[in-house]
C-alpha positions in Angstrom: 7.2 -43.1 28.3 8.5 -41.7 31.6 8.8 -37.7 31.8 11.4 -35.3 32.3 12.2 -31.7 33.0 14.3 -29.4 31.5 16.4 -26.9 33.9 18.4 -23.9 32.3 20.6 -22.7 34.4 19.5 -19.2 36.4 22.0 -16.7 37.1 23.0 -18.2 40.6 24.4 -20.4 38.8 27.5 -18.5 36.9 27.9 -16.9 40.3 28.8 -20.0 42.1 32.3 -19.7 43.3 33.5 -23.4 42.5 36.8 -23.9 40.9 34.9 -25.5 37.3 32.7 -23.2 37.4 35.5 -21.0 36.5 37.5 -23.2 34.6 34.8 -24.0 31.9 32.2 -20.9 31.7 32.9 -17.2 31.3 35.5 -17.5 28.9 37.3 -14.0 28.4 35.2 -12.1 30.8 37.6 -12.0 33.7 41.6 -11.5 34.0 41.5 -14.7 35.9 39.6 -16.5 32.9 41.4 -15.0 29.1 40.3 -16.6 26.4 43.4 -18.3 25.3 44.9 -19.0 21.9 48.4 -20.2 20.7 49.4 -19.5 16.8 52.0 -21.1 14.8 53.1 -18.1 12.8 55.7 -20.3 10.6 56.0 -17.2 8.0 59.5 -15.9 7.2 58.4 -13.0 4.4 57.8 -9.6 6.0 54.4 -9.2 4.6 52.8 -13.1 5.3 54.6 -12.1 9.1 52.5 -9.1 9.6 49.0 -10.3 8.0 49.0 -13.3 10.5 49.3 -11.3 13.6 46.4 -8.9 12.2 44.7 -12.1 11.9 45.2 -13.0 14.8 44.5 -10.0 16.6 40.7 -10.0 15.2 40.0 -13.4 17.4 41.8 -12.1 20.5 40.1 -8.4 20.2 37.0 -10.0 20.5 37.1 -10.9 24.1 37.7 -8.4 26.8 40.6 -10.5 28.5 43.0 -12.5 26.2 45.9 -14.3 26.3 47.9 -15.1 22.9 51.2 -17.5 22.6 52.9 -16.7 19.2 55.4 -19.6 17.7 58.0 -18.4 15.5 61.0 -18.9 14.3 63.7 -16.7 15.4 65.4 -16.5 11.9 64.6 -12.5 11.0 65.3 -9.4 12.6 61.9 -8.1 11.9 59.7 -10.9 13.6 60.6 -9.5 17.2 59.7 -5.5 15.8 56.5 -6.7 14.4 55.8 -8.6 17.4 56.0 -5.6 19.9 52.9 -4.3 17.5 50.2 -6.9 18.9 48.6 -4.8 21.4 46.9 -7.3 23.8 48.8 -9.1 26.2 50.8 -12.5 24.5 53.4 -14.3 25.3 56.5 -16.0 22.9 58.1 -19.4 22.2 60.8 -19.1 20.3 62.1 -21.7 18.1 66.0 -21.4 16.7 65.3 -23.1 13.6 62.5 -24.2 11.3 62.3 -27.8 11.7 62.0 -27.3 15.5 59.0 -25.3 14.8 57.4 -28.2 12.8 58.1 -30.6 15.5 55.3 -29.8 18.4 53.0 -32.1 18.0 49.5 -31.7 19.7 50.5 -33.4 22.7 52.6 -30.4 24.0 48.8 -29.4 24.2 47.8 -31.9 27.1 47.9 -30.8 30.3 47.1 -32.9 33.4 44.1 -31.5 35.2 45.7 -33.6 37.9 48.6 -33.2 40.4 50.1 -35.4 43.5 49.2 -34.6 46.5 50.7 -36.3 49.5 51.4 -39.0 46.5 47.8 -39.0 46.0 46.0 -37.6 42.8 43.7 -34.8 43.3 42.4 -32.3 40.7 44.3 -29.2 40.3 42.9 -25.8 41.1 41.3 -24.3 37.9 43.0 -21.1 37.8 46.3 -23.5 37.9 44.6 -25.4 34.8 44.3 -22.0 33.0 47.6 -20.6 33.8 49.1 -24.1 32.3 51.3 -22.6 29.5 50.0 -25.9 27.6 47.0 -25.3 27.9 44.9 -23.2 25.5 41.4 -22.4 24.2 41.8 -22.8 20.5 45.2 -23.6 18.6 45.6 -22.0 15.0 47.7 -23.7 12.6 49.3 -21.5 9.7 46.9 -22.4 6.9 43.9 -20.7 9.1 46.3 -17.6 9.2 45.5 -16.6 5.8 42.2 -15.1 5.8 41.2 -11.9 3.3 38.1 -11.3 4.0 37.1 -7.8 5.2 35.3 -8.8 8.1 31.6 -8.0 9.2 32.5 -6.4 12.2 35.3 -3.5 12.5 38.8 -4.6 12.4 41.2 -4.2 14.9 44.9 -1.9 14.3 48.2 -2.9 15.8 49.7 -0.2 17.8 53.0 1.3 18.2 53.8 0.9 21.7 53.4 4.0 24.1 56.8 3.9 25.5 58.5 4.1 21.7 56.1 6.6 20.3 58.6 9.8 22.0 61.6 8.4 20.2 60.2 7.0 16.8 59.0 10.2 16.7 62.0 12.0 17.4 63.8 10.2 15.1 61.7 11.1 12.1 62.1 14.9 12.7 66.0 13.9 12.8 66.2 12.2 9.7 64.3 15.5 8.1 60.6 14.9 8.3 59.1 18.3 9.2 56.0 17.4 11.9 54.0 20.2 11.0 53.4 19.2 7.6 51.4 15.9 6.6 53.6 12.8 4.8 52.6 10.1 2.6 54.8 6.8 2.6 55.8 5.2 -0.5 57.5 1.2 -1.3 57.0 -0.3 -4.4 58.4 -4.5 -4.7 62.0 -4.5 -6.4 63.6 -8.5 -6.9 66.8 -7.2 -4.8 65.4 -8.3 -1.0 68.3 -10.4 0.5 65.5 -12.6 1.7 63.7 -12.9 -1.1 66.1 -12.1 -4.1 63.8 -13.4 -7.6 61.7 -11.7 -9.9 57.8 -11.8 -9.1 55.1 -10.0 -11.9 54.9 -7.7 -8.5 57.9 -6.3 -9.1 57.9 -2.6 -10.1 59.9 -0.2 -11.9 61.7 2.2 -9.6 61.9 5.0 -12.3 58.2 5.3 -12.3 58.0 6.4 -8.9 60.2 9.3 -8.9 57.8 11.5 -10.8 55.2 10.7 -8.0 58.0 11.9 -5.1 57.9 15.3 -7.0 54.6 15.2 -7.5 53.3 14.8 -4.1 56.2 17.3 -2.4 55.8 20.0 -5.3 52.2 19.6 -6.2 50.1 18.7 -3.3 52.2 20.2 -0.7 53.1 17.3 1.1 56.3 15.2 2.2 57.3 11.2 1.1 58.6 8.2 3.4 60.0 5.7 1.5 59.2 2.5 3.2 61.6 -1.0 2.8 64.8 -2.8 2.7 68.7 -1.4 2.1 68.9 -3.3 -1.4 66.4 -1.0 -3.0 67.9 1.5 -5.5 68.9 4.5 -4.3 66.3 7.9 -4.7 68.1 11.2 -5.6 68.1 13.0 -1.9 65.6 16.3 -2.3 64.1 18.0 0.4 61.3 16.7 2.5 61.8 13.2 0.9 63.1 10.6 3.8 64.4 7.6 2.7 63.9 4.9 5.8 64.8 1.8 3.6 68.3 2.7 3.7 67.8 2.8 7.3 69.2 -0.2 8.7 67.1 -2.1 11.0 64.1 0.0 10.8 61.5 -1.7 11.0 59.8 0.5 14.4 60.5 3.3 12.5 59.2 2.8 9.3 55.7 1.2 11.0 55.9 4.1 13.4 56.2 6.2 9.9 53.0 4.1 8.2 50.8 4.6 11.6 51.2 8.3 10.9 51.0 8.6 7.1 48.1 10.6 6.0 47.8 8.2 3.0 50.2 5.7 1.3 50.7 5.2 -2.5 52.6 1.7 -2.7 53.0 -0.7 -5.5 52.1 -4.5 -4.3 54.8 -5.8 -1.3 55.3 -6.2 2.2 55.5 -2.6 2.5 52.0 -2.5 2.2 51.1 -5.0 4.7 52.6 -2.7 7.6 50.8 0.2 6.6 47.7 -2.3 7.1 48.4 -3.0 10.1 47.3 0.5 11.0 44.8 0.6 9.3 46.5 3.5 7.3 44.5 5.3 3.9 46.3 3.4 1.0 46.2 3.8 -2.9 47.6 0.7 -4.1 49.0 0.8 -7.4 50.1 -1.8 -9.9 47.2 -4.2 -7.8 48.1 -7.8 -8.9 45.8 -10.1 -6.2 42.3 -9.5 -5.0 42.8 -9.7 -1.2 45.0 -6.9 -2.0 41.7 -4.6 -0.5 40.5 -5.9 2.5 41.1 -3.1 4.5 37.8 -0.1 4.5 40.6 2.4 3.2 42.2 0.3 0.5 41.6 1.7 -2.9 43.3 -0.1 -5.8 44.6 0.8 -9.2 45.8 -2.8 -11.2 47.8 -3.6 -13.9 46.2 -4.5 -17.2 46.3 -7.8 -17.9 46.3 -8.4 -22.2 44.9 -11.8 -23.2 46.1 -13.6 -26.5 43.0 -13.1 -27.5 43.4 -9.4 -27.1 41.3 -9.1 -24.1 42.2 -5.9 -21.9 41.3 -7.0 -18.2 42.0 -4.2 -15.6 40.1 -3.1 -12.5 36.6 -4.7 -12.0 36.7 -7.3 -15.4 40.1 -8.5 -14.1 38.5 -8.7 -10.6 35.9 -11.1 -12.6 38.6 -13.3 -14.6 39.9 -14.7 -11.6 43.1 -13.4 -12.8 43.5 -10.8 -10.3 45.2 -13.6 -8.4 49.2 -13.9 -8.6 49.1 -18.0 -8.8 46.3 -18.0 -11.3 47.9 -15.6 -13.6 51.2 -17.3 -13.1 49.5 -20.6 -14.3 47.3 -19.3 -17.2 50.9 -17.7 -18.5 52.8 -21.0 -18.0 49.9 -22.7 -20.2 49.4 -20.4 -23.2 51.6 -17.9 -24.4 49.9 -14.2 -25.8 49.8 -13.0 -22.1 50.9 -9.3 -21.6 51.2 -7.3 -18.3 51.0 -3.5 -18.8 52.3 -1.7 -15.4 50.6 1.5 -14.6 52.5 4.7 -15.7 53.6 7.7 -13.7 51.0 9.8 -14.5 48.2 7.3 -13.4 50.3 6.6 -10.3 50.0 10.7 -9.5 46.5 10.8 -9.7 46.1 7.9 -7.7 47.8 10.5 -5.3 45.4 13.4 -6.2 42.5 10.9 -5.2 44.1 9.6 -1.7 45.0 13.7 -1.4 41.7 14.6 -1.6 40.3 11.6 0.0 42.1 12.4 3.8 41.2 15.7 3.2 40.0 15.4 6.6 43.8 15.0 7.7 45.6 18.1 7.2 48.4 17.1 9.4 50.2 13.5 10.7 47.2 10.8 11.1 46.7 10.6 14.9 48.3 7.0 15.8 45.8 4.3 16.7 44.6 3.5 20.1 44.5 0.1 22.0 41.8 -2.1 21.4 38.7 -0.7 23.8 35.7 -2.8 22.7 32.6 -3.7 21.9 33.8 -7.1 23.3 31.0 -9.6 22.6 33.7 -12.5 24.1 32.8 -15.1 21.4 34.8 -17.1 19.2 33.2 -17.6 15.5 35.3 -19.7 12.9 35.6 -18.5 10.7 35.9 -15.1 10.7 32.4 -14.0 8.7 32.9 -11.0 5.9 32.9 -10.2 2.3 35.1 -10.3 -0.5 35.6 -7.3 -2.6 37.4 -4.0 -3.5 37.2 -0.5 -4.6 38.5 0.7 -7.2 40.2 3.9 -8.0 38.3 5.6 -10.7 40.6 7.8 -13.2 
């Protein structure tokens, strides 16, 4: 049998200047080499909008030079807020309608490492290759934008952009919100969203949360941001309670409001997936799925789910069921009647306050707003995202 050697490449090697050598190795490392990925974010509702960008975001964060492309449909006011949230560089295509979305096919992704030159082929220069806006690293499509894990290494915020933070700040004080005294924000799901206008086992009953308002402003001191849409019902107006949902086209100003929140106390929505995006302290209420914790300060108080065997499943034993999911519950209900949901009162939802309250004690004041992504880079892309699934539980 004839021999061979083995050569591993020394470090003169990644230092040769040659255009491949550049092209193909040192992916992320350099501003002349980002680590590129395009996304289809094909989501319309508020919430699935902002949990794929945080998705997102944990790939790109990883490497200390990125590039993203974001797909979307331009068919929401919102998309374009939430968008100026992703805090490393990316760029847009915009689509007008959905089907046009659904129509790039993979070979938009095929760029010719070749060009004429004097009507002869010759290989392109690879910083040309990378710039090629059809050109990309990895391409996600939506299904892979869905992941709940809470990941193994620490998560990644959004961030309100440095050139808004003055005014969105501004505005608050306006609109009543005293800046020397810490907030909490608030949104519970009601079935009047004009984008989204039908009944959901999410949906909450508004009258519970008004004892909460009084609670938290009268109580513990503190002032409440309601967080949502203009169809909500209306809150009676009392002082140090801001209402931004009647606040049309708010959507900077209510995630500018969740960035700063010392805690939030929401009911299940998209409400909650902007205050998520920050990373914010949340005691979510009413819990109804199990990915509804994957964030480190997620702390969840569910419904009670009553078997028609008699069965009361709530926190951990409904974790357990595999009921604590919206479609399984939805389907188990379909197939045998006896089902009950039992929403959580107003006095549990105060002392899921008291426990957030005491929780942040550590934040007197607004929360300090999160800061652009600044490493450990370790410029590696692992599919898929590695982490566990889990949640705590409020304890009353």
């Amino acid at each position: 049998m004839a021999k061979y050697r083995e050569y591993i490449a020394q470090p003169e090697f990644y230092r040769n200047p040659t255009p491949y050598h550049h092209f193909r190795l040192g992916i992320g490392e350099t501003p002349e080499r980002p680590f590129k990925l395009f996304a289809f974010v094909n989501a319309n509702s508020f919430g699935d909008f902002a949990n794929a960008l945080h998705v997102v975001l944990q790939y790109a964060a990883r490497f200390e030079h990125s590039l993203t492309r974001l797909a979307f449909v331009d068919n929401r006011l919102y998309k374009r807020d939430l968008l100026q949230l992703y805090p490393l560089p990316r760029e847009f295509m915009v689509f007008p309608k959905p089907e046009d979305l659904k129509r790039v096919d993979l070979t938009f992704f095929e760029p010719n490492h070749k060009r004429l030159y004097k009507n002869k082929p010759v290989y392109r220069p690879a910083t040309d290759i990378v710039a090629d806006p059809h050109w990309y690293d990895i391409i996600f499509p939506w299904i892979h934008l869905q992941q709940v894990l809470r990941y193994e290494r620490t998560s990644v915020p959004c961030v309100i952009p440095s050139r808004l933070q003055a005014e969105l700040h501004s505005q608050l004080v306006g609109l009543g919100l005293d800046e020397n005294r810490w907030f909490s924000c608030m949104h519970y799901r009601e079935p009047t969203y004009r984008w989204k206008n039908r009944p959901n086992l999410r949906d909450c009953d508004p009258e519970v949360y008004l004892p909460v308002i009084d609670h938290i402003i009268n109580r513990l001191g503190g002032q409440v941001v309601r967080i949502g849409h203009p169809e909500m019902r209306d809150h009676p107006p009392r002082a140090r309670f801001v209402d931004l949902a009647k606040v049309p086209n708010s959507t900077l100003l209510q995630a500018y409001a969740a960035s700063r929140a010392r805690f939030s106390v929401m009911g299940p929505g998209g409400g909650t997936c902007l205050v998520r995006l920050f990373h914010g302290p949340l005691g979510l209420t009413d819990a109804a799925t199990w990915f509804d914790g994957v964030n480190e300060h997620d702390f969840l108080l569910t419904h009670t789910v009553i078997t028609p065997d008699g069965r009361e499943l709530r926190q951990e034993s409904l974790f357990e069921s595999g009921l604590m999911n919206q479609r399984a519950l939805e389907e188990a209900m379909r197939r045998q009647e006896g089902f009950r949901i039992v929403k959580n009162t107003s006095e549990q939802i105060c002392q899921t306050a008291d426990f957030m309250y005491e929780y942040t004690s550590s934040t007197p004041g607004w929360r300090p707003s999160p800061t652009p992504p600044a490493g450990p880079f370790d410029n590696v892309f692992c599919w898929p995202l590695r982490g566990t699934v889990g949640a705590k539980f409020v304890d009353l």
